[in-house]
C-alpha positions in Angstrom: -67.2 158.9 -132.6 -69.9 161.0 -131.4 -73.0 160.7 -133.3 -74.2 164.6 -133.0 -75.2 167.3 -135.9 -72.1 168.7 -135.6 -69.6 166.0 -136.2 -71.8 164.6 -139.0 -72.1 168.2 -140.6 -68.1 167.6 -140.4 -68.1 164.4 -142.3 -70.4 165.5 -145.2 -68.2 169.0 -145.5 -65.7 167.2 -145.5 -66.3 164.6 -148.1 -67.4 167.5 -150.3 -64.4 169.4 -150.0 -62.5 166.9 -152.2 -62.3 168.6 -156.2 -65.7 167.6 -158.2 -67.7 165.5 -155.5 -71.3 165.9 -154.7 -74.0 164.2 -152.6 -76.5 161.4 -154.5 -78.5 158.7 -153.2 -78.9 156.5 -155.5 -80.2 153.6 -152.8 -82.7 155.8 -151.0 -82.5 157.9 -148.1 -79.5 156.2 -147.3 -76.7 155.9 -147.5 -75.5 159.2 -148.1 -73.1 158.8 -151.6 -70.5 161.1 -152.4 -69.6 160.6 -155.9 -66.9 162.2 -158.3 -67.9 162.6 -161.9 -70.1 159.5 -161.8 -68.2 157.1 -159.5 -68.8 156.4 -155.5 -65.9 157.2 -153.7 -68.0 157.2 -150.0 -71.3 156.0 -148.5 -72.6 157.9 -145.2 -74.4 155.9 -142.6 -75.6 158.7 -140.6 -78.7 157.2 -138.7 -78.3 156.4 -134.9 -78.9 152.9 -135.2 -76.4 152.0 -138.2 -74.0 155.0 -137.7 -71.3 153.9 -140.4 -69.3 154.6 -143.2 -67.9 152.6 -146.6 -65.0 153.8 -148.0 -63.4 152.6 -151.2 -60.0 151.5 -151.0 -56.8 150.3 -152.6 -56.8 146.2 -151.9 -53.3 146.8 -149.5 -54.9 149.9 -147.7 -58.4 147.9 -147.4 -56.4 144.8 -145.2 -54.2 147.4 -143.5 -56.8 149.2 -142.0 -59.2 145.8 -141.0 -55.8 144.5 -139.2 -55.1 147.6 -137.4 -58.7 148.1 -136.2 -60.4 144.6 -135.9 -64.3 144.6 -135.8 -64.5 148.4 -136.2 -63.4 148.7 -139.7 -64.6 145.6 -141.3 -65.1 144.7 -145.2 -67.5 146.6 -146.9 -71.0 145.4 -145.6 -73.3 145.6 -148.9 -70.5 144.6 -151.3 -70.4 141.6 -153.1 -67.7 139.0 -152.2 -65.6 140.1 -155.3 -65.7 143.7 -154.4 -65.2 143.3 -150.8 -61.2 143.9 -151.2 -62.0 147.4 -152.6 -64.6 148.8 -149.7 -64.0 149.3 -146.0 -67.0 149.7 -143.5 -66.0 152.0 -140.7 -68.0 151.6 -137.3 -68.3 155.0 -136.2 -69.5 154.5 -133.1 -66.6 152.2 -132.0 -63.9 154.6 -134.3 -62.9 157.7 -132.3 -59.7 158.9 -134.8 -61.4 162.1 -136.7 -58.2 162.5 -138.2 -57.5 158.9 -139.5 -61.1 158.8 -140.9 -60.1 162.1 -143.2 -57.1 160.4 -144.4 -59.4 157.3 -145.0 -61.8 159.7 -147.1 -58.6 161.0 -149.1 -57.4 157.8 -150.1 -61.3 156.8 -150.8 -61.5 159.6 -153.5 -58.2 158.3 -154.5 -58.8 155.1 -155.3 -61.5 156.1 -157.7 -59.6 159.0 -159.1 -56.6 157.6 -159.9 -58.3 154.6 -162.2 -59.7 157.6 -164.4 -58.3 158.3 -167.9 -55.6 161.0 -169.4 -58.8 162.7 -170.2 -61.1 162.5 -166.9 -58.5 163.6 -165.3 -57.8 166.6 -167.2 -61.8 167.0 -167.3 -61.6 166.7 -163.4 -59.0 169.5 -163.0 -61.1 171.8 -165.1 -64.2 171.0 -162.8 -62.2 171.5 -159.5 -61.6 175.2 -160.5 -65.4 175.4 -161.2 -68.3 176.1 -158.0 -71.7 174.8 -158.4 -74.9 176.6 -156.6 -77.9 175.0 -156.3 -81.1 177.5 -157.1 -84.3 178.1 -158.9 -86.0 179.4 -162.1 -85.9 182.9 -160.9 -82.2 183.1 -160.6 -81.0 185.9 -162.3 -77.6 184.1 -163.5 -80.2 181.3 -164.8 -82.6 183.5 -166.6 -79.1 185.4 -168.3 -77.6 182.6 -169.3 -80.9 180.9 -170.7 -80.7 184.1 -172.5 -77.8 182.9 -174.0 -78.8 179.5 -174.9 -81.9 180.9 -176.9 -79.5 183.0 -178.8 -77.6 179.9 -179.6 -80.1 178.1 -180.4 -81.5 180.8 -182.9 -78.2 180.7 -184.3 -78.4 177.3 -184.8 -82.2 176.5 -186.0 -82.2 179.4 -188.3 -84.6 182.3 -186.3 -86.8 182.8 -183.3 -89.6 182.5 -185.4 -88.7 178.4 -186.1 -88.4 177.9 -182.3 -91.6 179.9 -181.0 -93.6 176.6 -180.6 -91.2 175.5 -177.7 -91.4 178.3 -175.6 -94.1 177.9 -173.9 -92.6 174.7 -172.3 -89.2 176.6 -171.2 -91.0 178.4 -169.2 -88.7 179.5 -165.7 -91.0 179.9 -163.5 -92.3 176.5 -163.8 -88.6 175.6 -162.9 -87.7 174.8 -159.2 -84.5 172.9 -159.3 -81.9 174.5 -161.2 -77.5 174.8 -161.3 -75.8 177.4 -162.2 -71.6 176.5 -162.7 -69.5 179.4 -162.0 -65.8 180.1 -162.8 -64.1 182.9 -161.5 -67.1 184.3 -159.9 -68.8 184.6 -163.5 -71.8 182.4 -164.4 -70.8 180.1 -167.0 -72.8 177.0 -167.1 -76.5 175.8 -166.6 -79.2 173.3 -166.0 -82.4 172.5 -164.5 -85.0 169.8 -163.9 -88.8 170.0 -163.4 -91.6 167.2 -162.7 -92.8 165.7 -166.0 -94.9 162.8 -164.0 -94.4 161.5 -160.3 -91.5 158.9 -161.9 -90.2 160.7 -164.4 -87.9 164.7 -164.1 -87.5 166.6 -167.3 -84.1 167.7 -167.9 -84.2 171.7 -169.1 -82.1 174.0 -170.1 -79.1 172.8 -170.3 -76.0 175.0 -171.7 -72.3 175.8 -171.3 -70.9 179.2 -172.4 -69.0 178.6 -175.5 -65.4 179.5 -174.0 -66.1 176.7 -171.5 -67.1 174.0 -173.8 -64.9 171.1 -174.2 -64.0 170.3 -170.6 -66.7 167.9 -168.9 -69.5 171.0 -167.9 -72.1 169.4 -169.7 -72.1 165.9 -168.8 -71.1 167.2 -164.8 -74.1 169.4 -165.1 -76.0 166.1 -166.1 -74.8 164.1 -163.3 -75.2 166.5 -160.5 -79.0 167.2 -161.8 -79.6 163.2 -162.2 -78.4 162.6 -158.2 -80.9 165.8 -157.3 -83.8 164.1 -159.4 -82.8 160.9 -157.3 -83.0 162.3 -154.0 -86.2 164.0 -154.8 -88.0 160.2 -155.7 -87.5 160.2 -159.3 -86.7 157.0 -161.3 -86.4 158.7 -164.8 -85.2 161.3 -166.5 -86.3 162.3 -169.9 -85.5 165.2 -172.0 -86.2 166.7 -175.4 -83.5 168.0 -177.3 -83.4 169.2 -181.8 -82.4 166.8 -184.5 -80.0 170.1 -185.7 -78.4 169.8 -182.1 -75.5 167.1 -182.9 -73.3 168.0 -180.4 -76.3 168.0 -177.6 -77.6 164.4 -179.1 -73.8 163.1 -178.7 -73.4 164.6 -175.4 -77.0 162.9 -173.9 -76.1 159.7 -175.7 -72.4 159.4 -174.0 -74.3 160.3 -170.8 -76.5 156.7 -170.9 -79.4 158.3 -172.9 -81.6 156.7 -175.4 -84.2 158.1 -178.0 -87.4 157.1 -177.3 -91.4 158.4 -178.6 -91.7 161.7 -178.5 -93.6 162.4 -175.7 -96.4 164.6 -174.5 -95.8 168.3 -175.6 -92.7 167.0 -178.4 -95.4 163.9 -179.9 -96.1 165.7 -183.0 -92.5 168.1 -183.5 -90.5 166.4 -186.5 -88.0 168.4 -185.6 -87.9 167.3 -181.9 -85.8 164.3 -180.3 -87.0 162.5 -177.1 -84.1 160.6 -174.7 -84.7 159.3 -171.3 -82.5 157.2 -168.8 -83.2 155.2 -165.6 -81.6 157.3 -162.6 
C-alpha cells in the first residue's frame, strides 16, 4: 500500500468514521490509537520506516487473516504472548487490499464493541448521534454554555456571591484547548483543559445540558480531553471540583480519579475538592 498523505489521510478518516472513536496516543508520537469510549480498537503506524497497523480481533478472525496473508499480517507485534490471539499487525507496505483493510478496521471496532455492557452500549448509541469540535476559550458555544454551568452551579452552592472567589481561575481566555458536544446542531455539552505545570493539564469547565445528562457525555468529554492532554506531553491531569457537587465527585471518581491536597489556587478553600489521574 502506498505510503503517501493521501492514503494515510484515508486510513485515519476512516478509523474515525466508526460511532464514538477518537485519536489518543497514549505511547507517544506513535502509534496513532483510535479508541472508543476508553478501549483501543486500532494502532496507526504511519512513519516510512515502520509503516503498519494493529488491529484487534476476534481469536478465529486473528488466524484467518495470518493464514491467508503469511508474513504481511502477522501477530500483533508489541502484544504480550497472551494477548497475541486478539491483535493482528498488518504490513502495509507488503498489503495492497484498501478494501480488506476497512473490513479489518470494522471488525477491529467490533471486537471491542461487542464485549461492552447492556449499558455502554446504549451509552455508545447516544454518543454516535452526538459530534464533537475541537476549539478554544473564545468559542462562543463555549463561553454560552459556561454560562449555563455558572447558573447551575449558583443553583446549586446557594448564590454568585459564595462562588466569586473561583472566578478568577475560570477565566476563558486563559483556555486554549476546549470541546464543545453538539446534538442536532445545538451545543449541548462542554469541556476544556489548560497547563497547570509542564506534567500536569487542569481539567475546566466541564458540563452537560441537563436534558442530555444520563447518557455517557460527561465521562466521553473526560476521555476525549485526557487523550488531547496526552498528545500535548502531559502525564497528569488534575482538577478541582465542590464538596456540594455529588454527582460531579461520582462522575470523576468512576472516571479513575482520586482526591488528593488541595493544590495551588484551591490549598486553602474548605469548600473545594482536588482529584487528579495519571494519563
Amino acid at each position: 500500500m502506498e505510503h503517501s498523505t493521501k492514503v494515510i489521510s484515508t486510513i485515519n478518516e476512516y478509523c474515525l468514521k466508526h460511532a464514538g472513536a477518537y485519536e489518543a496516543r497514549p505511547f507517544g508520537e506513535y502509534p496513532i490509537c483510535y479508541k472508543v469510549m476508553g478501549k483501543i480498537f486500532a494502532q496507526f503506524n504511519s512513519e516510512e520506516k515502520f509503516y503498519k497497523i494493529t488491529l484487534k480481533c476476534e481469536p478465529d478472525k486473528a488466524s484467518f487473516y495470518r493464514q491467508i496473508y503469511p508474513e504481511i499480517v502477522t501477530r500483533g507485534y508489541h502484544c504480550p504472548p497472551v494477548q497475541q490471539p486478539f491483535w493482528n499487525t498488518v504490513n502495509l507496505d507488503a498489503f495492497l487490499e484498501m478494501d480488506v483493510l476497512f473490513q479489518m478496521i470494522d471488525e477491529a471496532y467490533a471486537a471491542v464493541t461487542n464485549q461492552f455492557s447492556r449499558k455502554k452500549r446504549s451509552e455508545l448509541l447516544n454518543l454516535a448521534e452526538v459530534e464533537f469540535k475541537d476549539t478554544d476559550g473564545q468559542d462562543s458555544d463555549f463561553v454560552m454554555l459556561c454560562s449555563r454551568l455558572d447558573s447551575t452551579l449558583d443553583e446549586i452552592v446557594g448564590g454568585r456571591l459564595q462562588r466569586v472567589q473561583y472566578h478568577q481561575y475560570n477565566q476563558l481566555d486563559n483556555i486554549h484547548d476546549v470541546i464543545v458536544a453538539y446534538k442536532d446542531g445545538k451545543p449541548v455539552a462542554c469541556g476544556a483543559f489548560k497547563m497547570y505545570d509542564e506534567e500536569h493539564a487542569e481539567l475546566k469547565r466541564i458540563y452537560v445540558d441537563a436534558s442530555h445528562r444520563k447518557i455517557g457525555l460527561g465521562s466521553e468529554l473526560i476521555r476525549r480531553l485526557e487523550a488531547k492532554a496526552k498528545i500535548k506531553g502531559y502525564r497528569w491531569c488534575i482538577l478541582e471540583t465542590g464538596k456540594a457537587l455529588e454527582a460531579a465527585y461520582n462522575m470523576y471518581k468512576k472516571a479513575g480519579y482520586k482526591v488528593i491536597p488541595n493544590y495551588g489556587q484551591y490549598a486553602d478553600m474548605a469548600d473545594s475538592v482536588c482529584m487528579e489521574r495519571k494519563i
